[in-house]
C-alpha positions in Angstrom: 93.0 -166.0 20.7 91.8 -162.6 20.6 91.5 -160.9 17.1 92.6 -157.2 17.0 90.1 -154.7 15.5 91.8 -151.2 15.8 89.5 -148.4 15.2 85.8 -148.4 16.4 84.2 -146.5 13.2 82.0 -147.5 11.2 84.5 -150.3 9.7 85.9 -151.4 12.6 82.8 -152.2 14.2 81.5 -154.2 11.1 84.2 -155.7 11.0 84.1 -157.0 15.1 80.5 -157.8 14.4 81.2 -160.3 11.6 84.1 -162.2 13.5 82.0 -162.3 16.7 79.0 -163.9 14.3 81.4 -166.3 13.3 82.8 -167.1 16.7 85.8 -165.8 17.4 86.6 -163.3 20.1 87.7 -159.7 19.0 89.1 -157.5 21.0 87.9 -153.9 19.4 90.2 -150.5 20.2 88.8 -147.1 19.9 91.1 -144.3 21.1 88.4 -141.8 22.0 87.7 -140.3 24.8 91.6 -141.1 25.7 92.4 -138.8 22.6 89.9 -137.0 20.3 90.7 -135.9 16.3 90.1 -132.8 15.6 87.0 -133.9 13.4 85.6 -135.9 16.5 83.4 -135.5 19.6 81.2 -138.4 20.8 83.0 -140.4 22.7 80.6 -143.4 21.2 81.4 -145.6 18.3 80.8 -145.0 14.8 80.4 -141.3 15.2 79.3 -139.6 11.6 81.4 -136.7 10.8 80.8 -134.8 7.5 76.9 -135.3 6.9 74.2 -137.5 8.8 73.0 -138.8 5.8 74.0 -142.0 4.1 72.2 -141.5 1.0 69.9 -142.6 -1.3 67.2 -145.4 -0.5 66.6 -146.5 -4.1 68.1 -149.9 -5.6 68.7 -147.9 -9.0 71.6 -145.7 -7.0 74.9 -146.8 -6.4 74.8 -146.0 -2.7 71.4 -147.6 -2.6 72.5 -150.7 -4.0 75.5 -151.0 -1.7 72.6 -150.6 1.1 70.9 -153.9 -0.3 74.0 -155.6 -0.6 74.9 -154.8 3.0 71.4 -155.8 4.6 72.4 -159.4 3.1 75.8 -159.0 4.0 74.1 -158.7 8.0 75.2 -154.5 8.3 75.2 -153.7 12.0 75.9 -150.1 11.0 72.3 -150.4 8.5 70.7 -151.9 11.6 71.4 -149.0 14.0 70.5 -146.7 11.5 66.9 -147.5 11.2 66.5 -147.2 14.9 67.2 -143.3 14.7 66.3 -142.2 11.4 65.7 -138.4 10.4 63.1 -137.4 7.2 65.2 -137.1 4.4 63.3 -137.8 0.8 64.6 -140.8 -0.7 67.9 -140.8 1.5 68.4 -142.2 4.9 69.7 -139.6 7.3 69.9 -140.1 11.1 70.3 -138.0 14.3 74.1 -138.4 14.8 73.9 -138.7 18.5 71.6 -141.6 18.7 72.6 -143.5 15.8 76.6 -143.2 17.5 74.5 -144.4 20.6 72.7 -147.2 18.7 76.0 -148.4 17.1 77.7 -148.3 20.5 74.8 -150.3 21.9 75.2 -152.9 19.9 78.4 -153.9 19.2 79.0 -154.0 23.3 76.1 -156.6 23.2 77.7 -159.0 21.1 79.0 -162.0 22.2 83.0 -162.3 22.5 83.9 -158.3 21.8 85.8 -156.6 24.1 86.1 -152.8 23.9 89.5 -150.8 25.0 89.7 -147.3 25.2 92.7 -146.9 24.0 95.0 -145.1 21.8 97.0 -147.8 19.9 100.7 -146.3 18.9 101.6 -149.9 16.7 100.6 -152.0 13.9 98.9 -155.1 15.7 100.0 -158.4 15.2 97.9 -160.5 12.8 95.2 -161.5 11.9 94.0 -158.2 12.5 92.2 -155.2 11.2 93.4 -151.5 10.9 90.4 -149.2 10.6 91.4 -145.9 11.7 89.9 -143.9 9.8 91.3 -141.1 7.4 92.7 -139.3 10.4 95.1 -141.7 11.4 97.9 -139.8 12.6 101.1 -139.7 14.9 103.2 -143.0 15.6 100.3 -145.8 14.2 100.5 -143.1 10.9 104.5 -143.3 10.6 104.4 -146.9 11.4 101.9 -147.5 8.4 103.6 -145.5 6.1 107.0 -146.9 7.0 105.4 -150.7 5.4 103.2 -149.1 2.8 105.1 -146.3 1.1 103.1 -143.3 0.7 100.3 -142.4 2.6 98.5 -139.6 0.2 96.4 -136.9 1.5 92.9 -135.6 0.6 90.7 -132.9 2.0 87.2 -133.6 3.6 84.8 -130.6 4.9 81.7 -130.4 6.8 78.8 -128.2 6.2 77.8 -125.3 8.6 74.4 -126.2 11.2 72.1 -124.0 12.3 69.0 -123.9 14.5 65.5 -124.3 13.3 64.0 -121.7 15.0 66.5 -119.6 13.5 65.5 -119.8 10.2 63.0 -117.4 8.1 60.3 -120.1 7.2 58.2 -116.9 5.4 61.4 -117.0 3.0 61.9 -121.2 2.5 59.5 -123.7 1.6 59.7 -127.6 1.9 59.2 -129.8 -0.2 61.5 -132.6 -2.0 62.4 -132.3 -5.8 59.7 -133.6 -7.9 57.7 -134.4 -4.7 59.8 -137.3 -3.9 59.6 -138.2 -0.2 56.7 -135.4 0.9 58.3 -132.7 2.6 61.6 -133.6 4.0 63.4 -131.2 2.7 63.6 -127.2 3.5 63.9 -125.2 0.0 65.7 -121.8 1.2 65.1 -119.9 -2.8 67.1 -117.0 -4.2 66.6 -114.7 -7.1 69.3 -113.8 -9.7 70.2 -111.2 -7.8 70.3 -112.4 -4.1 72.3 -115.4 -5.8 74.7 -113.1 -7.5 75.1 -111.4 -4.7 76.1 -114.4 -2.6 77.9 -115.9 -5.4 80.5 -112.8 -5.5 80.8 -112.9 -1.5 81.1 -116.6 -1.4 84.4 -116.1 -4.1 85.9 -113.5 -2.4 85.6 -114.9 1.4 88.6 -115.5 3.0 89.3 -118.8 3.6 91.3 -120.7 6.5 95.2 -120.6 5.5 96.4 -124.2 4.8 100.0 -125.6 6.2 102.3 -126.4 3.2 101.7 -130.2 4.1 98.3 -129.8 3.4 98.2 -127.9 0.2 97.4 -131.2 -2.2 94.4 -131.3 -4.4 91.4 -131.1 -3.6 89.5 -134.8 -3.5 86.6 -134.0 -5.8 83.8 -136.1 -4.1 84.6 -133.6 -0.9 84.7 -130.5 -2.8 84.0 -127.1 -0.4 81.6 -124.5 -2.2 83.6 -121.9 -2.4 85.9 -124.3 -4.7 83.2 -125.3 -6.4 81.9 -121.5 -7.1 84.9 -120.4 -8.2 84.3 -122.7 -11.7 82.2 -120.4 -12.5 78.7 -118.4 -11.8 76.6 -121.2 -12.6 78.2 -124.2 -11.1 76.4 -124.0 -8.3 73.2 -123.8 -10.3 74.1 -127.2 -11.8 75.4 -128.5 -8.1 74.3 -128.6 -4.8 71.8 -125.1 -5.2 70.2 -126.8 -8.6 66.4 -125.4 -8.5 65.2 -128.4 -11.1 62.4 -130.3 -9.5 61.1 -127.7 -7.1 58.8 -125.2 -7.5 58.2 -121.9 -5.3 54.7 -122.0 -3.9 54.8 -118.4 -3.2 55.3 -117.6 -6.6 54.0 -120.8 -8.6 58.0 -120.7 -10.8 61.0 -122.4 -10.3 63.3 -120.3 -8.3 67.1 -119.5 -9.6 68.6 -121.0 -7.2 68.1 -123.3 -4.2 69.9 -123.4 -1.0 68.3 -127.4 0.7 68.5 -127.6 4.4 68.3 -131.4 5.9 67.1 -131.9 9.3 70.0 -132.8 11.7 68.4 -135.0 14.2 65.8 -136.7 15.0 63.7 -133.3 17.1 64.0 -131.2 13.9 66.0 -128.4 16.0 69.3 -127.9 13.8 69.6 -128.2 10.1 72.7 -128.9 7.8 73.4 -126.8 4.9 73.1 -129.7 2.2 76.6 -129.2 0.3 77.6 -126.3 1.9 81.0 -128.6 3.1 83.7 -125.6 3.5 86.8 -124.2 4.4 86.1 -120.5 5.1 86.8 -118.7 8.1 84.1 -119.2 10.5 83.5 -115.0 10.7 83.0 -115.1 6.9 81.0 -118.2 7.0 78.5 -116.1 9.1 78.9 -113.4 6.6 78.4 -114.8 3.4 75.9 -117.3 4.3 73.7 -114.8 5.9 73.1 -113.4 2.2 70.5 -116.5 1.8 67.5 -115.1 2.5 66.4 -117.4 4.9 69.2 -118.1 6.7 69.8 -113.9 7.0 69.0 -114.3 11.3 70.6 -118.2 11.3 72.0 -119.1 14.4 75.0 -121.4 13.5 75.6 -124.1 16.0 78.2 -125.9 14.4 80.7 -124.2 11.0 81.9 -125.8 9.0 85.3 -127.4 8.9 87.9 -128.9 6.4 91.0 -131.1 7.7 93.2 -133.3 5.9 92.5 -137.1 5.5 94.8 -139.5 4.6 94.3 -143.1 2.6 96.5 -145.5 1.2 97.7 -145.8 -2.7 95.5 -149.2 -2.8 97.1 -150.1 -6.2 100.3 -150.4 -4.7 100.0 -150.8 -1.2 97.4 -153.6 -0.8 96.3 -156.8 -2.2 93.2 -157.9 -3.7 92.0 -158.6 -0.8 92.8 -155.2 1.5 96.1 -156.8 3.1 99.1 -154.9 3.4 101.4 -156.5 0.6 104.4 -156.1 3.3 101.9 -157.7 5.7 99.7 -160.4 4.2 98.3 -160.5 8.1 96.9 -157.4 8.5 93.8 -156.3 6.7 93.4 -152.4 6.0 89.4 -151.8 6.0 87.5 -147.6 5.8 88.5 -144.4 4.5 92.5 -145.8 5.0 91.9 -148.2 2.2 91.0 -145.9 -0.5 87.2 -146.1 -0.5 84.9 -142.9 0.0 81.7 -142.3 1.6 80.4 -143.9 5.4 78.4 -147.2 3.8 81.4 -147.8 1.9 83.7 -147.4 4.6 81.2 -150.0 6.8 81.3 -152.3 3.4 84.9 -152.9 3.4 84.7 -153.6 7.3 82.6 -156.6 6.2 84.6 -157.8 4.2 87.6 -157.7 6.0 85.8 -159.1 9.0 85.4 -162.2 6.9 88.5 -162.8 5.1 90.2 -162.2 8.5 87.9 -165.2 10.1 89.0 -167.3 7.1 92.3 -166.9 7.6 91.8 -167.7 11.2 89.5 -170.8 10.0 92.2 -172.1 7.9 90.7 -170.8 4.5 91.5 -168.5 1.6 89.1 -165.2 1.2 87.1 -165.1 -1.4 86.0 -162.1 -3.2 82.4 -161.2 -3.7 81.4 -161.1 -7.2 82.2 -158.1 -9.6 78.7 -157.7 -10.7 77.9 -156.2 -7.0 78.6 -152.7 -6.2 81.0 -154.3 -3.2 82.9 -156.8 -5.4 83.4 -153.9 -8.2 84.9 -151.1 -5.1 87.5 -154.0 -4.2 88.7 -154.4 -7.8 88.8 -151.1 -8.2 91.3 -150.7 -5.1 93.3 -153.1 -6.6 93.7 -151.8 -10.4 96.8 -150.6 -11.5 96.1 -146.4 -11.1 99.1 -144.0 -11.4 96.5 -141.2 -10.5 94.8 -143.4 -7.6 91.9 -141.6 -5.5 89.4 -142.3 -3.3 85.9 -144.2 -4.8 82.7 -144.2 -4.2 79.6 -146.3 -5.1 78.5 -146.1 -8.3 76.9 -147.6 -11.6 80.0 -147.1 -13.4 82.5 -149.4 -11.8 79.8 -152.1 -12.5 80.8 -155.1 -15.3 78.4 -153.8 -18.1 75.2 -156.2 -18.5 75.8 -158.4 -21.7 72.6 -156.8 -23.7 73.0 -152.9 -22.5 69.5 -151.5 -22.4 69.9 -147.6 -23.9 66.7 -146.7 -21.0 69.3 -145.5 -18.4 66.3 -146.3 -15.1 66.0 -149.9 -17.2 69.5 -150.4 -17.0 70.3 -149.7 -13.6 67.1 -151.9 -12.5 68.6 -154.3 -14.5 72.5 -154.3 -13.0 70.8 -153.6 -9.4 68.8 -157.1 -9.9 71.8 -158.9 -11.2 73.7 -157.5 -8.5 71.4 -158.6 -5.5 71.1 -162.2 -6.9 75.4 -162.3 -7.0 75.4 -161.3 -3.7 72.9 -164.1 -2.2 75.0 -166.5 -3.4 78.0 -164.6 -2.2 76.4 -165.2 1.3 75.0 -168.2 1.2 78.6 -169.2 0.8 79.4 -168.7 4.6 75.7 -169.7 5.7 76.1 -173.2 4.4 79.8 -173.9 6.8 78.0 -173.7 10.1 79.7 -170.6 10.9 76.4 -168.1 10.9 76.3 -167.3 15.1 72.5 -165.5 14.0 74.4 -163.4 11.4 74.0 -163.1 7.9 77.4 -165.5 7.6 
């Protein structure tokens, strides 16, 4: 019996790697190149979409943590992305092409998966995994909704690239805030008046007109600038153009605002705007963004975009364990379940790749512990929510520590070491039944 993984993203293909590992045979769809999204253009697996980093390195983060916990989980998607990683401070970032190429590389080598191109119009029959992604649309969309209820939308936006060469290095400096991770990062600076300046067009740019299916709130975590600068003159100042941590070399001060470019791939040829996701027309994105100082010349090689994503109402729509109540068979794992960010997309794929083998093995699942960063995303998915959005990693959804140290970098050592020790046992759970295939289960 072949296992149905639908969706070859970054959950679906953790998923397929974890039921290979543990010996069964998957048989892994991925609609592209027979049918692209909108968002999407690689016709290899696990493209990245919005940014081509997946965040901080450090233990004391959320995302960091859920790295740890993934690397003893066996993460295929943390595997590929140290072959074709990109400077980025304390964050890993990759070139987009080659990690998609990486991933791709892969998960055709393992054992037992069989990739379709194909676009899949039907809910599988079970065991199986539904990872399509927050784009899921068309028949497979109505199909879904029809057994969950309501499908709710959110809004997710990239941010602009431009080329290197460009950019007006005489007007940016690199350097990481507080010197963290040498010089990874490209500091474009502005004064209080060039950021006023831009702060006024940025508010008044005209912005892409949204269908009246579309005009929902705005998910927070994906918030376009020109949103965000409309809260007021200094939000930004406190956001993604905070100057804290950086210091002008030209002038020996802090500037007043910051504009951080990140290197795209792994050449150092194209840049992202870091936060600069947005939804403004692309004429006015060459307009107002042009008012940097640095990026006055920019070539833009990519604008920025904003499209609707979808994800179920967890709470309501799934079990404990990501199953569709109305189909105990069929395990929802990504974006569609109600999680936010790429590592925590490829976290729930993990999981799901191992309670569907258990099912398939004649076992229950078995949740991972709610001290890790994994275990407390799940059991946040599940909590009764009348205003139910999207999560990411994160300190807060963690079981406080039973003596709360008031040192906030003590405390997050602390629940990051707790964390790490409940996950080993987690996986030495499914190392112990013989079931490993060279994985971490």
């Amino acid at each position: 019996m072949k296992v149905r993984v639908i969706g070859g993203g970054l959950a679906g293909v953790e998923a397929a790697a974890v039921l290979a590992g543990r010996g069964h045979k998957v048989l892994l769809s991925e609609q592209k190149p027979v049918r692209f999204s909108p968002a999407h253009h690689d016709p290899n697996l696990g493209e990245l979409v919005c940014s081509n980093s997946l965040k901080s390195l450090s233990p004391a983060t959320g995302s960091g943590l859920l790295k740890e916990e993934m690397k003893l989980l066996g993460s295929l998607i943390l595997e590929a992305a140290e072959t074709c990683k990109v400077p980025a401070g304390g964050a890993l970032a990759v070139d987009r092409s080659a990690f998609s190429r990486a991933v791709t590389q892969k998960i055709s080598a393992l054992p037992g998966v069989e990739i379709v191109r194909e676009e899949v119009t039907s809910l599988p029959e079970g065991p199986a995994v539904l990872a399509t992604g927050p784009l899921t649309e068309g028949a497979l969309y109505e199909a879904l909704s029809a057994l969950s209820g309501e499908c709710l939308h959110f809004y997710d936006a990239a941010a602009p690239i431009v080329t290197a060469e460009s950019v007006d290095f005489g007007a940016a400096f690199s350097s990481s805030r507080y010197g963290k991770g040498g010089e990874d990062y490209l500091n474009c600076p502005m004064t209080r008046e060039e950021y006023l300046a831009f702060w006024e067009a940025l508010t008044s740019a005209e912005t892409v007109i949204l269908k009246d299916f579309e005009k929902r709130e705005i998910f927070e975590g994906c918030m376009p600038v020109e949103i965000m600068a409309k809260r007021g003159p200094d939000t930004l100042r406190f956001g993604p153009l905070k100057p804290v941590g950086l210091t002008d070399p030209r002038t020996g001060r802090r500037p007043y605002a910051v504009v951080q470019l990140r290197k795209e791939n792994a050449a150092g040829t194209l840049f992202n705007l870091v936060g600069f996701q947005t939804n403004l027309k692309f004429p006015e994105q060459r307009r107002v963004f042009s008012l940097i100082p640095a990026l006055k010349n920019a070539e833009f090689v990519k604008y920025g975009v904003m499209h609707r994503n979808s994800y179920l109402n967890a709470p309501e729509a799934l079990d404990p364990f990501l199953r569709l109540k109305a189909r105990p068979d069929l395990f929802v794992a990504g974006q569609l379940s109600g999680v936010e960010g790429y590592l925590e997309s490829a976290a729930t794929g993990i999981l799901c790749g191992l309670w569907a083998s258990l099912l398939l093995e004649g076992r229950e699942p078995v949740l991972p512990p709610a001290e890790t960063v994994i275990g407390s995303l799940v059991r946040y998915l599940n909590a009764p929510n009348p205003r139910f959005a999207p999560m990411n990693a994160n300190f807060g959804i963690l079981p406080p520590l039973p003596s709360t140290p008031r040192d906030k970098t003590v405390r997050n050592a602390a629940l990051s070491e707790r964390a790490i020790e409940e996950m080993k046992n987690y996986t030495a759970r499914f190392r112990a039944d013989g079931k490993t295939n060279g994985s971490a289960f």
